[in-house]
N, C-alpha and C positions, 0 to 999 in steps of 0.2 A: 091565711091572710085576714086580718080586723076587716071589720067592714064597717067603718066611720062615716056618719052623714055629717054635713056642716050644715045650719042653720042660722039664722041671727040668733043673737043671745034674747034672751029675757029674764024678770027681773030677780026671779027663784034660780039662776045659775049664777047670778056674781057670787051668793057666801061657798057654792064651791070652788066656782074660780079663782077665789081670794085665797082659798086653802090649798091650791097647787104649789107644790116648790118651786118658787123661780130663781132658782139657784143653779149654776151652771158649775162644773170643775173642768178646770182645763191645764194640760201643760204648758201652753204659750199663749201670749199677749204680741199684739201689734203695737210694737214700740213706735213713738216719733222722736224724729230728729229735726230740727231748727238748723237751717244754713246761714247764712248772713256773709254775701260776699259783693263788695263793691256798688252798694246801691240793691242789691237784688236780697230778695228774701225766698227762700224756700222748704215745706214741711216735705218728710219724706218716711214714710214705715214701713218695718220689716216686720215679720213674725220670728219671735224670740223665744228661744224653749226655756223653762225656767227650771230652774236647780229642781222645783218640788210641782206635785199640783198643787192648784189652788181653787178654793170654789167664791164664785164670780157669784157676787151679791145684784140683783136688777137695781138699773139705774135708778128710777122712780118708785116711791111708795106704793106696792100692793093695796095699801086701802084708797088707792085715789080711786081705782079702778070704781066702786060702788060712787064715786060721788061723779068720775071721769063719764061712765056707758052712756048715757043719757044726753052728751054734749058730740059724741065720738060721728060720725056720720055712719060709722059699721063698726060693730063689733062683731065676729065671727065667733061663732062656738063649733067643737069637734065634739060629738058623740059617738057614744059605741054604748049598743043597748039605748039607755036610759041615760046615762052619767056622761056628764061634761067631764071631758078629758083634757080641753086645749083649747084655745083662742086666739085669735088675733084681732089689733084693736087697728081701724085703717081710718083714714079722712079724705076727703078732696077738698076741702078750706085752707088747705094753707097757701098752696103756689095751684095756678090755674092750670086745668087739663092735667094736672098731676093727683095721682095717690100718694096717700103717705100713710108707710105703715108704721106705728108708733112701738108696739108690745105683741109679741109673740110666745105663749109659752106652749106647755105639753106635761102633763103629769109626768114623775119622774119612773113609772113602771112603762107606760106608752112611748116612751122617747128610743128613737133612732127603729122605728116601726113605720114610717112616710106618713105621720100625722101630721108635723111641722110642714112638709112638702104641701100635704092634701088645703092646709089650709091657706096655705100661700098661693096656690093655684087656685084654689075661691077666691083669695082678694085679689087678684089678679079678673078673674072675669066679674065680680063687683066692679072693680073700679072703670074696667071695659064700658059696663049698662051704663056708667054714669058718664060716660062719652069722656072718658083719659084719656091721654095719649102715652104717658110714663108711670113710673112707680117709684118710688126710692122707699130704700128699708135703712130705720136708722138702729144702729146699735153701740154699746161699749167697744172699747176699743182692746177689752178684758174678754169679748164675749166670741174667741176663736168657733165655738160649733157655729154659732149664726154667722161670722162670717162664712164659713165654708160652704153654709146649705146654702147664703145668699149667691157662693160666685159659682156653687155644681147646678145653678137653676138659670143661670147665665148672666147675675146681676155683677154690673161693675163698678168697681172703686169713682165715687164720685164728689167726694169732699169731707172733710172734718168740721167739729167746732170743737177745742179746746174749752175745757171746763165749761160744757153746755147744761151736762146733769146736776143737780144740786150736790150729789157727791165730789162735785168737781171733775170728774173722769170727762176724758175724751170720748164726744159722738164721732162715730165713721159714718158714711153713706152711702148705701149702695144704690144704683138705678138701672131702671131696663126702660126701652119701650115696649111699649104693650102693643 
């Protein structure tokens, strides 16, 4: 078993942070559907297996991160040894008593080893200290592994925004109380 500590980030980890793959491949997307009946409106998705895989570009710019760490209220770094393996970028400025986790990634040799977990369960007791009461994790609507880790950790479906990212892609939402 790794033996990974999480720390806060600092300023000599963002250029390896910036050089992890944040590229995901997956064989399904969480399609939406638009209803429109008699006055009412309502979105609704499934997970859809696709003909092919596909690998899942992050929704935001990797180099924001270097200009992002410094405004973020946490950045989380995953170690093992020495080297930054993985991050998560969290806030409690956006909606009150809540976490928000913006960007999670994991080198692509460390992935599916419970680094993504280890660091979720640190911004999970961060955002506790900072007296939260909820968490929401936001992601692509492309980005099937983070849903999955988000609903095996007990996070549930809790809203969309249609063409939120500048790629235009749909954000999902997931939340828990803490």
């Amino acid at each position: 078993m790794l033996q990974v500590q999480i720390r806060p980030a600092v300023a000599a980890d963002l250029p390896l942070l910036m050089g992890i793959d944040h590229t995901c491949s997956t064989d399904y997307v969480w399609q939406m559907e638009v209803r429109t009946e008699e006055g009412q409106a309502g979105a609704f998705f499934r997970e859809v297996r696709l003909p092919r895989a596909v690998t899942v570009q992050p929704p935001r710019p990797v180099s924001a991160l270097n200009d992002d760490w410094s405004r973020r209220s946490g950045l989380l770094v995953a170690v093992i040894g020495k080297d930054p393996v993985g991050y998560i970028r969290v806030t409690d400025k956006v909606i009150p008593r809540t976490a928000w986790v913006t960007s999670l990634a994991v080198a692509l040799r460390y992935r599916r080893q419970g680094i993504a977990t280890a660091l979720l369960l640190a911004a999970q007791a961060w955002a506790l200290e900072r007296k939260n009461h909820n968490i929401i994790l936001e992601m692509s609507s492309k980005n099937v592994p983070a849903i999955r880790l988000a609903q095996k950790l007990g996070y549930e479906f809790c809203g969309y925004n249609d063409r939120y990212y500048e790629n235009r892609d749909i954000a999902l939402f997931f939340g828990r109380t803490l």
